[in-house]
C-alpha positions as CSV (number, residue, x, y, z in Angstrom):
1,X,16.1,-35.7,15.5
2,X,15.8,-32.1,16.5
3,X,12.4,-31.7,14.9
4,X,10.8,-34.7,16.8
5,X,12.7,-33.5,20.3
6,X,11.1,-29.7,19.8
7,X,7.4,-31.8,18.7
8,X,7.6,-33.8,21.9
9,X,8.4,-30.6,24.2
10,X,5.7,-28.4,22.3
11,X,2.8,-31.3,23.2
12,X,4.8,-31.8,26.7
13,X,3.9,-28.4,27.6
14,X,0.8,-28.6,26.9
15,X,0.3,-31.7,28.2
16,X,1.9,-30.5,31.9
17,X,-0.7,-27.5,31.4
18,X,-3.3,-29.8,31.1
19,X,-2.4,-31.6,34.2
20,X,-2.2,-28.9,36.2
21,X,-5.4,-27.3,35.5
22,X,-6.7,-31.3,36.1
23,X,-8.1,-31.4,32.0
24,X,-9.4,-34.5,30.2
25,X,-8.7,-34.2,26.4
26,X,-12.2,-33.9,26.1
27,X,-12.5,-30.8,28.9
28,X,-9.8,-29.2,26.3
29,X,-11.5,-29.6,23.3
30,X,-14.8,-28.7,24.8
31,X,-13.3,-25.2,26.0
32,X,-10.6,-24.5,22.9
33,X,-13.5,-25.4,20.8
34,X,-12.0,-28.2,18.6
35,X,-13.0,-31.3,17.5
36,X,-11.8,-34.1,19.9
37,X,-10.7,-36.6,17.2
38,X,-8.7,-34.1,15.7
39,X,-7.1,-32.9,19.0
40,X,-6.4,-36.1,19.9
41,X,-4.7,-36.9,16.6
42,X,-2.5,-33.8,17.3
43,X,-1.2,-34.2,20.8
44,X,-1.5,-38.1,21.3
45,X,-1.3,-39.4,17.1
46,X,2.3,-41.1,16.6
47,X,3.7,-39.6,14.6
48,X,1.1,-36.6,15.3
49,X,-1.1,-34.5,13.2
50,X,0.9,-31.1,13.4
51,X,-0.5,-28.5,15.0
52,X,-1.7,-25.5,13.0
53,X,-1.0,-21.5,14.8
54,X,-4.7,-21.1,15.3
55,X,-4.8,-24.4,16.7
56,X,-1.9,-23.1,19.2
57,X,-3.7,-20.0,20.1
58,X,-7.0,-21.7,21.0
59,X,-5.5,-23.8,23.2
60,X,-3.5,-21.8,24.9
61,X,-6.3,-19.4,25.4
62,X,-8.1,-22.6,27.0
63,X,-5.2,-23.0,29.4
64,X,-5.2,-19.5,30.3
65,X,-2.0,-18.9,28.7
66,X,-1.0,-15.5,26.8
67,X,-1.1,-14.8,23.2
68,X,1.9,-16.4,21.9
69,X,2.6,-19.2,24.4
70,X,5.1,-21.7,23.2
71,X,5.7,-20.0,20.0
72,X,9.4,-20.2,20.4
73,X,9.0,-23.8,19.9
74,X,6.4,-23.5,16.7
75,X,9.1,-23.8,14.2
76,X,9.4,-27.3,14.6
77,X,5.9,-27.5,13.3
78,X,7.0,-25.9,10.2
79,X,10.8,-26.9,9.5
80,X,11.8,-30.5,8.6
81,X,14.9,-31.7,7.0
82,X,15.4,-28.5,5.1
83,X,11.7,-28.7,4.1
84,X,9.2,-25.7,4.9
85,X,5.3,-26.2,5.6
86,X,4.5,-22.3,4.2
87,X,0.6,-23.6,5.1
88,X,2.4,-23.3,8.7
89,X,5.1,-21.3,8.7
90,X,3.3,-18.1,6.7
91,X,0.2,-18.1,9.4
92,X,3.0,-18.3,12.2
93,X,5.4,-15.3,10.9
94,X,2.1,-13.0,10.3
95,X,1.2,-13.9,14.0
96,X,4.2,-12.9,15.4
97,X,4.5,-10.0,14.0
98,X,0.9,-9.2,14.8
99,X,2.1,-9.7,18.5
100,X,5.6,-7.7,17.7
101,X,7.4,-10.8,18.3
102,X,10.3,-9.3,16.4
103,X,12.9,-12.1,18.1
104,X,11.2,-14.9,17.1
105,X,10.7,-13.3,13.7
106,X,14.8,-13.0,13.1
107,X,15.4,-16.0,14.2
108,X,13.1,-17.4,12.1
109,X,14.1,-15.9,9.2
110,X,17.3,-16.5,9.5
111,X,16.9,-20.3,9.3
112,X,14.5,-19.9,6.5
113,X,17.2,-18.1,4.5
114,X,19.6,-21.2,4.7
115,X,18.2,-22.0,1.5
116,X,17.7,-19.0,-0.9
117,X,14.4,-19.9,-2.5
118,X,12.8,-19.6,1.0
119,X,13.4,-15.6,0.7
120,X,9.7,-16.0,-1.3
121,X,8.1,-16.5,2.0
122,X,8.9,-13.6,4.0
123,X,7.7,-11.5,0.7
124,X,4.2,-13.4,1.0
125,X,4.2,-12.4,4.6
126,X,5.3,-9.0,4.1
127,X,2.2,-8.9,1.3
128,X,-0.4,-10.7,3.0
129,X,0.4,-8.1,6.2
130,X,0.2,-5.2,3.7
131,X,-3.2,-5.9,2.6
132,X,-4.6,-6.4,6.3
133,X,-3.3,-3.0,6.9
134,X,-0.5,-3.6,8.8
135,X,2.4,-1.6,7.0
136,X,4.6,-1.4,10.0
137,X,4.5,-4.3,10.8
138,X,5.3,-5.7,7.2
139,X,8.6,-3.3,6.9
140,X,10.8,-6.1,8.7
141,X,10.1,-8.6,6.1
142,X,10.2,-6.0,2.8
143,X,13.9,-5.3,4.0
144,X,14.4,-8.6,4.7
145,X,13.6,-9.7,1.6
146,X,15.7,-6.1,-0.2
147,X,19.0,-7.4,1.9
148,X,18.9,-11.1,0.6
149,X,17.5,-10.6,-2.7
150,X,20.3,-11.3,-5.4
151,X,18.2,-10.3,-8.6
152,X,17.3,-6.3,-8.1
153,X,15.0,-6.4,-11.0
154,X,12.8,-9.2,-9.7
155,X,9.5,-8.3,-9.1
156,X,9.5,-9.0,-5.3
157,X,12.7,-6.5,-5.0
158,X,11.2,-3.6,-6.5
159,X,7.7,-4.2,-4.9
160,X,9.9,-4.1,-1.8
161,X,11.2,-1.4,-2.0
162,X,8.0,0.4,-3.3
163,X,6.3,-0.8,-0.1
164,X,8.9,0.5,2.2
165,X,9.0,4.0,0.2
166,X,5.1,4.2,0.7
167,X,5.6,2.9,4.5
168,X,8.1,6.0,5.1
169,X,5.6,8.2,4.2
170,X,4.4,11.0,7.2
171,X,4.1,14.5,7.7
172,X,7.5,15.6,7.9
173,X,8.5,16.8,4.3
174,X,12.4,16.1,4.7
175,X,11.4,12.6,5.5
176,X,9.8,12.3,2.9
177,X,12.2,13.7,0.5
178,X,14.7,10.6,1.9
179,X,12.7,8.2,1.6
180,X,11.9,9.4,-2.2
181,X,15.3,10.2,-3.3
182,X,16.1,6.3,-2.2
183,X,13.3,5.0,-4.2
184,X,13.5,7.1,-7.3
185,X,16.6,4.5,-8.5
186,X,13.6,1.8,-8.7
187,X,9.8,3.2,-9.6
188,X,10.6,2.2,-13.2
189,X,10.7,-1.1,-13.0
190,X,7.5,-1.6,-11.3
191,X,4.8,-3.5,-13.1
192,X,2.5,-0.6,-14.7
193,X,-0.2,-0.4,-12.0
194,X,2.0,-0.2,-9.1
195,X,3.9,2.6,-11.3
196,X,1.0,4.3,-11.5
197,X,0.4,4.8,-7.6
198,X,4.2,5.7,-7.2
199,X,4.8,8.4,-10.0
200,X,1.8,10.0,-8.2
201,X,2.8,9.9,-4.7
202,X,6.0,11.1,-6.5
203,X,4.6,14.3,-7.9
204,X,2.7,14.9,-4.7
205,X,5.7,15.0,-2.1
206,X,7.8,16.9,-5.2
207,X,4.4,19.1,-5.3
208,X,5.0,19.7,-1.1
209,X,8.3,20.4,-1.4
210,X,7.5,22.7,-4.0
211,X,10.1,21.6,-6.6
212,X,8.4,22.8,-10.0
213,X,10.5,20.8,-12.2
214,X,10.2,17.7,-10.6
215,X,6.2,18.1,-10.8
216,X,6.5,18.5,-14.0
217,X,8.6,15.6,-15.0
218,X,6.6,12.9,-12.9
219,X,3.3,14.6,-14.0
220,X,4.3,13.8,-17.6
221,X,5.4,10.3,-16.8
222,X,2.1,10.0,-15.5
223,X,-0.2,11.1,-18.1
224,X,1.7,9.1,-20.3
225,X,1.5,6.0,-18.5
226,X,-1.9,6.7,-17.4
227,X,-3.0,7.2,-21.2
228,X,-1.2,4.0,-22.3
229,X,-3.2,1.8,-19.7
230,X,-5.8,3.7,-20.9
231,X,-5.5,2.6,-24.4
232,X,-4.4,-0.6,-23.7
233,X,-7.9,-1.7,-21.4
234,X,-9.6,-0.2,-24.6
235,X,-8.3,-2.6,-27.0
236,X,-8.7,-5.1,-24.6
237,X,-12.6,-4.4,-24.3
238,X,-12.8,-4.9,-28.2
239,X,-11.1,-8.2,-28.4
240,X,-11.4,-11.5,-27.3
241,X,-9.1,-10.9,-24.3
242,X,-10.3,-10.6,-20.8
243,X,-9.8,-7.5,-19.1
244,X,-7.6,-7.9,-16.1
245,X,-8.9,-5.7,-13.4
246,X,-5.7,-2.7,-12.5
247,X,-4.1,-3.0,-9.0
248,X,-4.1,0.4,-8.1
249,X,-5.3,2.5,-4.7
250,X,-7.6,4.7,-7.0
251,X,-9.7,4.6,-10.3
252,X,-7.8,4.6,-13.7
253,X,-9.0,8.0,-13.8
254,X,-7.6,9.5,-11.1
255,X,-4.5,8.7,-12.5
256,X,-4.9,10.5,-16.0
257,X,-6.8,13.7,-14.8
258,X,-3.8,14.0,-11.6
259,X,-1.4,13.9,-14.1
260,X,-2.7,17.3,-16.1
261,X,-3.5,18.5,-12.8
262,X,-0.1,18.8,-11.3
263,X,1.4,19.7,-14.7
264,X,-1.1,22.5,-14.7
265,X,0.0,23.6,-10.8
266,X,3.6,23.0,-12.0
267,X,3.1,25.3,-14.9
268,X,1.1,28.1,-12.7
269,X,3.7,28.5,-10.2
270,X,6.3,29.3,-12.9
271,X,3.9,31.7,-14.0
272,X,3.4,30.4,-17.3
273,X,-0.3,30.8,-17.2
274,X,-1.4,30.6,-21.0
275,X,0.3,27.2,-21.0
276,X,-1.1,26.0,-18.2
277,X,-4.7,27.0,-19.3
278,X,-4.2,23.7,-21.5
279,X,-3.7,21.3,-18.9
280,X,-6.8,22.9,-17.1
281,X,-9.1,22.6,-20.3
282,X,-8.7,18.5,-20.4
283,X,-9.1,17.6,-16.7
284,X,-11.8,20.2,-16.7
285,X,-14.3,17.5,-18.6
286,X,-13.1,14.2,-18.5
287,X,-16.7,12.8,-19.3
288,X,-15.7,11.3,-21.9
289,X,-13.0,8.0,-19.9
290,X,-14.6,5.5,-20.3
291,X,-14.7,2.7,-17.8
292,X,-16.1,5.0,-15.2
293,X,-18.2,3.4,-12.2
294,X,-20.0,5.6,-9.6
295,X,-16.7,6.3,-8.0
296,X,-15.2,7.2,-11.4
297,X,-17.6,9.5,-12.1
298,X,-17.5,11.4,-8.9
299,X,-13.8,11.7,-9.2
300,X,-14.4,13.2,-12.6
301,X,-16.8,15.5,-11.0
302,X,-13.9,16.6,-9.1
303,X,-11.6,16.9,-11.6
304,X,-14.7,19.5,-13.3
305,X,-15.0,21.6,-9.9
306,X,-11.4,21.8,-9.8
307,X,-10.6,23.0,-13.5
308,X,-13.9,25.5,-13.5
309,X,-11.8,27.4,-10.3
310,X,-8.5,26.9,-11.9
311,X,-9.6,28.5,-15.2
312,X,-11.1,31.3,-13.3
313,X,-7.8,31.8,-11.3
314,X,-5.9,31.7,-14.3
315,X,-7.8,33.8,-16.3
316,X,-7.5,36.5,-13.3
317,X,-3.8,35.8,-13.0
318,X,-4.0,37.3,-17.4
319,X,-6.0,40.1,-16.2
320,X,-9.3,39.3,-17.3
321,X,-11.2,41.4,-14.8
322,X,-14.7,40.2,-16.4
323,X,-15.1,36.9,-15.1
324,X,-14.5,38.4,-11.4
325,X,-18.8,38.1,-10.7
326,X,-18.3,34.6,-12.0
327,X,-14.8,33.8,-9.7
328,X,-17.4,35.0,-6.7
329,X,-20.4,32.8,-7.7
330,X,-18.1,29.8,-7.7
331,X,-16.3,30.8,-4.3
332,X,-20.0,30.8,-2.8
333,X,-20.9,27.6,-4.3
334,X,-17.9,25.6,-3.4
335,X,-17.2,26.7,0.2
336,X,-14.8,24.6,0.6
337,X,-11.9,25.4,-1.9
338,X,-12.5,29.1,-1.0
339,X,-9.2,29.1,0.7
340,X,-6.5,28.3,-2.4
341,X,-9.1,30.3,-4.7
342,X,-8.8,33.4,-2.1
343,X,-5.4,33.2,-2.2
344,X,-5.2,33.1,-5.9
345,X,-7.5,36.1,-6.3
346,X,-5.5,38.5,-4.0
347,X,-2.3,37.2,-5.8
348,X,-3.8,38.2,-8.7
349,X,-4.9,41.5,-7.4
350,X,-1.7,42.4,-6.7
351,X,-0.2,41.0,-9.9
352,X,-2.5,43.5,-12.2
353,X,-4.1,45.5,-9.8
354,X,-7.7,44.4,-10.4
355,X,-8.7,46.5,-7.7
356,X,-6.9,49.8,-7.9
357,X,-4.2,51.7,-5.8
């Protein structure tokens, strides 16, 4: 009875709108752009058609209304007898929160989680706003879905809170460090390719805060998990099985070669050089991954620049004096990583006095 009381209102609205504006059904669908049969069917069909958020938009745009007119009353589009139209009620939640309608949002959601299973909505949402780009806006409905969640190790709680560790992420390092030390409880029961992205923003805000140790261990866990995807697309190019394509932010390869990167960093500033001359050695020529597209390759290329100055660094830091004409060529021909290189070299002077007193 409440559903069919908030219907009539919604079309009553528009209907008054019409009037006063002195439109025919057929001047409204002429200026909202939509087919008059189907309009009709909407506001005049008994019982009507229901009317879709789009649908809503363009005609309130046609009636000079503002974005989000009458969308306190859309719900009763989408809720009826304890049954949800997610066709309806997903497009509506994503629009209000694209116009920060963060009232209408709660409310909302809190009749949607009358019934448990509905919690799977507002983690579609929270997705679907993800991959347009809107993060902030999809942090409501990730917490949302962490505070009503009753299973922690269901996929759509850890993604959760992987997405709201990624969203926290700024410029300010103690921010960071929160928002990973919250997170850390739950990277490990991510699916493998999300793993992936998070043991390497891991290492990177350990690497900022300049925890050694840390680096290390989450530079590990991603070489090895890096290397077991690895192996694992291999065996799945020589059999019958078709390879599922990884959904990760970067190539499979950034993965592997990041992972002896930061081990080899890791391993330099604790000053155990030889060691680290190891790490440097495999992300140096990483030719050999297969799998590699043009972007693969040109992150491998990287990875090649990167270990030729690191191995020149290192073998300064040791005291090998001879390779200083070669450290120069490659500071000219790579203008700019001069800075970290520069650095290196006067630490390195200092350390063995390359250059005299």
């Amino acid at each position: 009875m409440r559903q069919s009381a908030t219907i009539r209102c919604l079309r009553s609205e528009i209907d008054e709108q019409m009037k006063k504006y002195g439109y025919s059904l057929t001047k409204l669908s002429k200026l909202a752009g939509i087919r008059l049969g189907y309009l009709s069917e909407t506001l005049n069909r008994r019982p009507p058609r229901p009317i879709t958020i789009n649908l809503l938009d363009s005609i309130a745009k046609a009636l000079h209304q503002p974005p989000g007119w009458l969308y306190e009353l859309y719900p009763g589009e989408c809720i009826s007898d304890e049954k949800v139209s997610r066709p309806r009620m997903i497009p509506f939640l994503i629009r209000c929160a694209e116009l920060g309608r963060l009232d209408l949002i709660t409310s909302t959601a809190s009749k949607l989680l009358e019934i448990p299973k509905n919690i799977e909505i507002l983690f579609y949402v929270a997705e679907q706003l993800w991959e347009k780009g809107l993060q902030s806006e999809s942090v409501h409905f990730y917490r949302l879905v962490i505070e009503n969640e009753r299973d922690s190790f269901h996929d759509r709680f850890t993604i959760s809170q992987y997405r709201l560790f990624r969203a926290s992420l700024g410029t300010n390092a103690e921010d960071n460090k929160e928002a990973l030390v919250r997170f850390e409880l739950y990277y490990n029961r991510l699916a493998e390719d999300f793993q992936l992205d998070a043991l390497l923003h891991m290492a990177n805000i350990y690497y900022t805060l300049e925890n050694w140790k840390k680096v290390e261990r989450y530079a590990d866990e991603l070489r090895e998990l890096a290397g077991k995807v690895y192996e694992d697309q291999l065996r799945k190019r020589y059999s019958t099985k078709p390879i599922e394509s990884l959904n990760t932010d970067r190539h499979l390869v950034v993965y592997y070669g990041q992972g002896f990167l930061l081990k080899g960093i890791a391993l330099t500033m604790q000053e155990q050089y030889e060691e680290a001359k190891n790490y440097v050695s495999v992300y140096s020529d990483l030719g050999w991954f297969e799998f590699l597209d043009e972007i693969g390759k040109k992150e491998v290329e990287k990875f090649r620049i990167w270990g030729k100055g690191n191995m020149l660094m290192l073998n300064l830091m040791t005291g090998n004096q001879n390779i200083l004409p070669d450290y120069s060529d490659f500071l000219e021909d790579n203008p700019t990583d001069t800075l970290p290189y520069m650095l290196g070299m006067m630490e390195a002077a200092n350390r063995n006095e390359l250059f005299g007193r």
